[in-house]
C-alpha positions in Angstrom: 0.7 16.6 11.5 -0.9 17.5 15.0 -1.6 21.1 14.2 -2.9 20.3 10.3 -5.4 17.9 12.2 -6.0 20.4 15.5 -7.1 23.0 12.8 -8.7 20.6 10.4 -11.0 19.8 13.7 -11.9 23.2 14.6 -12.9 24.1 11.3 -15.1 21.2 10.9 -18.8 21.4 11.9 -19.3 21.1 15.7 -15.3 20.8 15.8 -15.8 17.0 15.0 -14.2 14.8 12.6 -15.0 10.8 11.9 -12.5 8.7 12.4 -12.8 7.7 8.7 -11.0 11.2 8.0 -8.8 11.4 10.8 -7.3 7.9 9.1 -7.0 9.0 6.0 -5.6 12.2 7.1 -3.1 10.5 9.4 -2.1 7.9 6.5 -2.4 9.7 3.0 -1.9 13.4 3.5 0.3 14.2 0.5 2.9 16.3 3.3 2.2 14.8 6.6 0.6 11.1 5.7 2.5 8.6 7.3 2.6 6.2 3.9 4.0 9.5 1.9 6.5 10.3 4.6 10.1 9.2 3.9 10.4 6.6 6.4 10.7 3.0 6.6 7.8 1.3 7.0 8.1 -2.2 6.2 10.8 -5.0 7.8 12.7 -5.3 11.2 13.6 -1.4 10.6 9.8 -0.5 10.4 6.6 -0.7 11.8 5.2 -4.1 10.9 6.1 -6.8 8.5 4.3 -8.7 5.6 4.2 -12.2 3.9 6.3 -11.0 0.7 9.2 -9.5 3.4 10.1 -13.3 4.9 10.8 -14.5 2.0 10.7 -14.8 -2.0 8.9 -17.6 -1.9 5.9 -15.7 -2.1 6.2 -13.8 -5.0 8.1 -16.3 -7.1 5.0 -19.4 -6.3 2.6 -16.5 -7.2 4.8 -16.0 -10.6 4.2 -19.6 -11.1 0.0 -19.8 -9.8 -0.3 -16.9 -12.0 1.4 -18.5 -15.4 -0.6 -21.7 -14.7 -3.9 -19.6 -14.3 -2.9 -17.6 -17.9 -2.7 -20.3 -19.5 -5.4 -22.6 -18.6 -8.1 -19.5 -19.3 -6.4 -17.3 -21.8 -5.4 -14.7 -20.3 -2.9 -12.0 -21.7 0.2 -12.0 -18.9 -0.7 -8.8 -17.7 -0.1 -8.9 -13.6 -1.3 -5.5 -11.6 -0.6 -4.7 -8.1 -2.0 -2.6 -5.9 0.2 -0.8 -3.3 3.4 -2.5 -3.6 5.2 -1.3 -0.7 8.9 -1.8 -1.0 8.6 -3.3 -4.0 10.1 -7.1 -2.3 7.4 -9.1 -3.7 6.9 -7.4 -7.2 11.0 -8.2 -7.4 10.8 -11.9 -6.4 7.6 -12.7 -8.9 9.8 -10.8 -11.7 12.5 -12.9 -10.7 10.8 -16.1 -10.9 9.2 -15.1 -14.5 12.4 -14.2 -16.1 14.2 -17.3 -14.9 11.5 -19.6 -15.0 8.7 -18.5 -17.0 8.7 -18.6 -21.1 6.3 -15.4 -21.6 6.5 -12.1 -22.2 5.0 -10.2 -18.6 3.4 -6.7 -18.6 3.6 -5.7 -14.5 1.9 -2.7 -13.4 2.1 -1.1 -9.9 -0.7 1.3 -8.4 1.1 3.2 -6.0 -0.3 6.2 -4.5 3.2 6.8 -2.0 6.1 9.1 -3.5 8.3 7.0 -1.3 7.2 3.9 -2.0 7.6 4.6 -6.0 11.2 5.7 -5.2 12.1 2.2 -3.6 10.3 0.2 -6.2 11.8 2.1 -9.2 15.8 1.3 -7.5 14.7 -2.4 -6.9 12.7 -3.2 -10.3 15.0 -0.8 -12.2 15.9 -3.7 -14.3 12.6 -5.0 -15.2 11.7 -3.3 -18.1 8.2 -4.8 -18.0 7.5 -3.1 -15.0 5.3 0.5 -15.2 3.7 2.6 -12.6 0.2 4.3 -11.7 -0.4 6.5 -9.7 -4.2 5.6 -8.7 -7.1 2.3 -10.0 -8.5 4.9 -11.9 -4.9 5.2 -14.1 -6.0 1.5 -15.1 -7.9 1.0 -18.6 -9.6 -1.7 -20.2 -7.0 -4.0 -17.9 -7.3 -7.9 -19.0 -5.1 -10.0 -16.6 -4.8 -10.3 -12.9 -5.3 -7.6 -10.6 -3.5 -8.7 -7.2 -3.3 -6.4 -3.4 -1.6 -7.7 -0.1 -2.7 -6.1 2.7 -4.3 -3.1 0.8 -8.4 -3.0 2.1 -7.4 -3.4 5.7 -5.2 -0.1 5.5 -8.0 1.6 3.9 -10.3 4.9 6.3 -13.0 3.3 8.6 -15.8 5.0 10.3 -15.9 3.6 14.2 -19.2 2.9 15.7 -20.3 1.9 19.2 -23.5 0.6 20.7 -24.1 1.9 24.1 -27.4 1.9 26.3 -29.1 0.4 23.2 -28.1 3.3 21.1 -25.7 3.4 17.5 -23.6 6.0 18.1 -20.5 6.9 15.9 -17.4 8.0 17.2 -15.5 10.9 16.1 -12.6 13.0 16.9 -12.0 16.2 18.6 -9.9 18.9 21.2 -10.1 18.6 24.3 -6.5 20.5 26.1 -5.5 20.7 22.5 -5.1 17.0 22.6 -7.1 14.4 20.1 -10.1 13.0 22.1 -12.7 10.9 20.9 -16.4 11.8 21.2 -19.9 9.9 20.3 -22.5 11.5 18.6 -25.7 9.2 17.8 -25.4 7.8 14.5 -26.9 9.7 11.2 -24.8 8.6 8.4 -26.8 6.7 6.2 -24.5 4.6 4.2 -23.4 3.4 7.4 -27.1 2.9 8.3 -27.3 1.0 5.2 -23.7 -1.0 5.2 -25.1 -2.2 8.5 -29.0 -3.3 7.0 -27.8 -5.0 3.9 -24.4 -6.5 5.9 -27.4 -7.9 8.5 -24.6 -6.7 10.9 -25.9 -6.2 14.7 -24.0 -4.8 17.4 -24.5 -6.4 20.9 -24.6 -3.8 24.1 -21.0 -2.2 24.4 -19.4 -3.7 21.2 -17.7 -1.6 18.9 -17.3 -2.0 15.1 -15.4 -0.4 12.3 -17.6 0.3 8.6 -15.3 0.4 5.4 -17.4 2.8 3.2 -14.0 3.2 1.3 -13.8 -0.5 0.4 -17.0 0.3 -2.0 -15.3 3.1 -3.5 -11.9 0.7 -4.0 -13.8 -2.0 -5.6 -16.0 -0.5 -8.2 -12.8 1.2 -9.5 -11.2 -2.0 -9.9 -14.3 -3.4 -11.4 -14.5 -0.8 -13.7 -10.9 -0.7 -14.9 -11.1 -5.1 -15.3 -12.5 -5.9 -19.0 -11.2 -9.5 -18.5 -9.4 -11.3 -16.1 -9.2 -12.4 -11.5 -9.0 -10.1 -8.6 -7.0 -11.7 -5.7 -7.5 -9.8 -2.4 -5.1 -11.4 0.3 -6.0 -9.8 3.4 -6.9 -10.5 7.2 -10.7 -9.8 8.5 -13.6 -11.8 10.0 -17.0 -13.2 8.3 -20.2 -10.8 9.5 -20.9 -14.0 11.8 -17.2 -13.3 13.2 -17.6 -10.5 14.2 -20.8 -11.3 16.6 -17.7 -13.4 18.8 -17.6 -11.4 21.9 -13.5 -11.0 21.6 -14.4 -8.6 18.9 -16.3 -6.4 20.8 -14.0 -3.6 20.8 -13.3 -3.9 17.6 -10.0 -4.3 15.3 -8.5 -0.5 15.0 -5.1 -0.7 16.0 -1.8 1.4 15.7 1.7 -0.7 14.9 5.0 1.3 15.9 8.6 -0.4 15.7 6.8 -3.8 15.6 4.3 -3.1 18.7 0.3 -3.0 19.2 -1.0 0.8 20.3 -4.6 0.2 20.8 -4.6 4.2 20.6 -4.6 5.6 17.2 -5.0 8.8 18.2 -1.4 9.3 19.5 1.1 10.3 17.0 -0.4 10.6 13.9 1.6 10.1 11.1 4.1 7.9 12.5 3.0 4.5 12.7 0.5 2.4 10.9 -2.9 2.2 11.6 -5.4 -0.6 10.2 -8.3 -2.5 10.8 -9.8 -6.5 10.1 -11.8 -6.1 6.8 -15.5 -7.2 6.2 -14.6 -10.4 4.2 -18.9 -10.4 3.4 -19.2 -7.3 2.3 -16.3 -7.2 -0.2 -17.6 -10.7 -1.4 -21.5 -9.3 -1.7 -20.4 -6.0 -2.7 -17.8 -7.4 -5.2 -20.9 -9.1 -6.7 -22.6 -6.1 -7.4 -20.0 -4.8 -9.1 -19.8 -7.3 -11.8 -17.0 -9.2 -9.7 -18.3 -12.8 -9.4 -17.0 -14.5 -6.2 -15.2 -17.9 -6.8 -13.2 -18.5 -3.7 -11.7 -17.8 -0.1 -9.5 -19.3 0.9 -7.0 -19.4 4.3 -3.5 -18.5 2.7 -1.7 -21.3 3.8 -4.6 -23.4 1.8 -4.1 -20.9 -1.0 -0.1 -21.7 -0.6 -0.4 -25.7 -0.5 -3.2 -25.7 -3.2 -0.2 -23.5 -5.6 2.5 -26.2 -4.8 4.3 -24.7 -2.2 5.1 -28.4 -1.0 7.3 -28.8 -4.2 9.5 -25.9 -3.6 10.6 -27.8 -0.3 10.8 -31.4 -2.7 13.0 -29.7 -5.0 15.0 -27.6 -2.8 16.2 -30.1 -0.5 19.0 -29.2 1.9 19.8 -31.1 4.9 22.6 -28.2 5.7 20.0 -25.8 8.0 22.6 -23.0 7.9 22.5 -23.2 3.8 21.1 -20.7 2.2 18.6 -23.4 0.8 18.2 -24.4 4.7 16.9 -20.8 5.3 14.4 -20.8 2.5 13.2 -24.3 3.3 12.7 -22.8 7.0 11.0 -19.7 5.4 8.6 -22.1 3.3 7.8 -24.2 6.3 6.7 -20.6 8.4 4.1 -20.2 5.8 2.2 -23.1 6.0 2.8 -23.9 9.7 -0.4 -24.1 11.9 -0.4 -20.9 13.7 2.1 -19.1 11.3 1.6 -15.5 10.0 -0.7 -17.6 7.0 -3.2 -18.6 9.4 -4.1 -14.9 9.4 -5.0 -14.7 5.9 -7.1 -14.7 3.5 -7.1 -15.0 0.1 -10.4 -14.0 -2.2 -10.7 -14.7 -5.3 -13.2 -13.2 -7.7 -13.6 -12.9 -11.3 -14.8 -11.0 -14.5 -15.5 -11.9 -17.9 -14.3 -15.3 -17.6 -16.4 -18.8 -18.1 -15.7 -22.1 -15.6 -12.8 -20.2 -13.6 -13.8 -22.5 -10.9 -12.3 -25.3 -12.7 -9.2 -23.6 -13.8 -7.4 -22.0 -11.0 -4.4 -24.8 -10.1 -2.8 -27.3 -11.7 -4.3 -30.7 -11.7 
């Protein structure tokens, strides 16, 4: 990977590269990306962990949140998920629908990662229901939901950094052969213009990452929904959130074998590397691609708002060594005040459909 990206640099103009390519080098090259690479990436084994990977609870309350919301607006059973990682939640929302659910399901994943295709197909291998895409643009004429976990945050930023009252933008280059970063004053206009219509200032010495890709992600999904709800659970800040002074240096971060590097630049390819997402911007920009906004709302909300409480009522195990004990345990992480749902988000936003508002829970 170093050498693909020491030569991708000095063939680029002024041997420079923005950090929105160096990302999506370092995470989606088809040879060298560190999502393609056969590795694990997800669990105690990997680099970081995600709601659906604690427990099943996750996916099998969505299973149930999603039949509710089906039924109450008319919507086929048609659930799609972008970038299903190991395929643990896709499995635990199946489960749920077969055991519980009276419908016939169609599940699509959007997966871009050979390796992550490979682990879904030997854990969903008995889901018939289940099919595959490569890419949002696979999708046609989709009516249903379209759901992602953790997808816009993993998505190419471009970095930029106010110093001595000047934008600059930070890109990449060589210096001993080693990946160095080096600020240039800023020219790039959608960045210019992310930043106008955002109303997003940067104080003296604060840096700030600009999702351009996000636009790109949502008008495919926009334009591959006839019908139906997009939920985007994900972890970010409000435009007014990122003003708070602890976010001066911004979110880009590195996670290897479960630990924080604040510099991306080492060893790429080999661990995860992701930023906070714009939660305006993907509302405002959602709008303007036909997506109306209906709600955000902090995950554990989202959880007790979808009846998480009754999975503890009718699981009930005093026995905390049960098997029931563990899940009960696992339930109570995700609603607990400073547990990993604290974190998240969850927006919901909507197409085609009339009084959603009113029809989203049970009640």
């Amino acid at each position: 990977m170093i050498t693909y990206l020491q030569n991708l640099i000095l063939k680029s103009p002024n041997q420079l590269i923005s950090y929105a390519d160096f990302i999506a080098t370092a995470l989606y090259h088809p040879e060298f990306g560190y999502y393609m690479t056969e590795k694990q990436k997800i669990g105690r084994q990997g680099d970081f962990i995600t709601t659906s990977n604690i427990s099943d609870v996750y996916g099998r309350l969505m299973a149930k949140w999603f039949s509710v919301v089906c039924k109450k607006n008319n919507l086929p059973p048609n659930f799609c998920e972008i970038g299903a990682g190991n395929g643990r939640f896709a499995k635990a929302f199946l489960q749920e629908w077969t055991e519980k659910i009276n419908m016939p399901l169609q599940y699509l994943i959007i997966e871009t990662s050979p390796y992550h295709r490979k682990l879904q197909s030997e854990v969903l291998n008995s889901y018939p229901s289940v099919r595959q895409m490569n890419d949002v643009t696979d999708l046609k004429s989709f009516e249903g939901i379209i759901f992602s976990n953790e997808l816009f945050d993993a998505l190419p930023v471009h970095v930029i950094e106010k110093e001595n009252g000047t934008l600059n933008e930070i890109m990449v280059g060589l210096k001993n052969q080693q990946l160095v970063e080096h600020k240039i004053p800023l020219a790039n206009q959608d960045i210019l213009s992310f930043l106008e219509k955002n109303q997003s200032t940067l104080h003296e010495g604060q840096r700030m990452e600009i999702p351009l890709a996000m636009d790109v992600i949502l008008k495919q999904i926009s334009s591959s929904l006839t019908r139906g709800i997009v939920v985007t659970a994900d972890y970010g800040y409000t435009t007014e959130e990122w003003q708070d002074p602890r976010r001066s240096r911004g979110s880009l971060r590195g996670y290897y074998q479960h630990k924080m590097i604040d510099n991306v630049l080492v060893n790429p390819g080999e661990m995860d590397i992701t930023t906070h997402i714009h939660f305006d911007h993907l509302i405002k920009k959602g709008e303007q691609f036909d997506l109306q906004f209906i709600t955000k709302l902090r995950q554990d909300e989202f959880l007790l708002k979808a009846g998480i409480l009754k999975e503890l009522e009718d699981h009930y195990d005093p026995n905390p060594f049960s098997e029931i004990g563990r899940r009960n345990r696992a339930i109570r992480s995700l609603i607990m005040p400073g547990g990993i749902s604290s974190f998240f988000q969850i927006v919901i936003q909507q197409k085609g459909l009339v009084e959603i508002t009113t029809h989203l829970f049970e009640g």
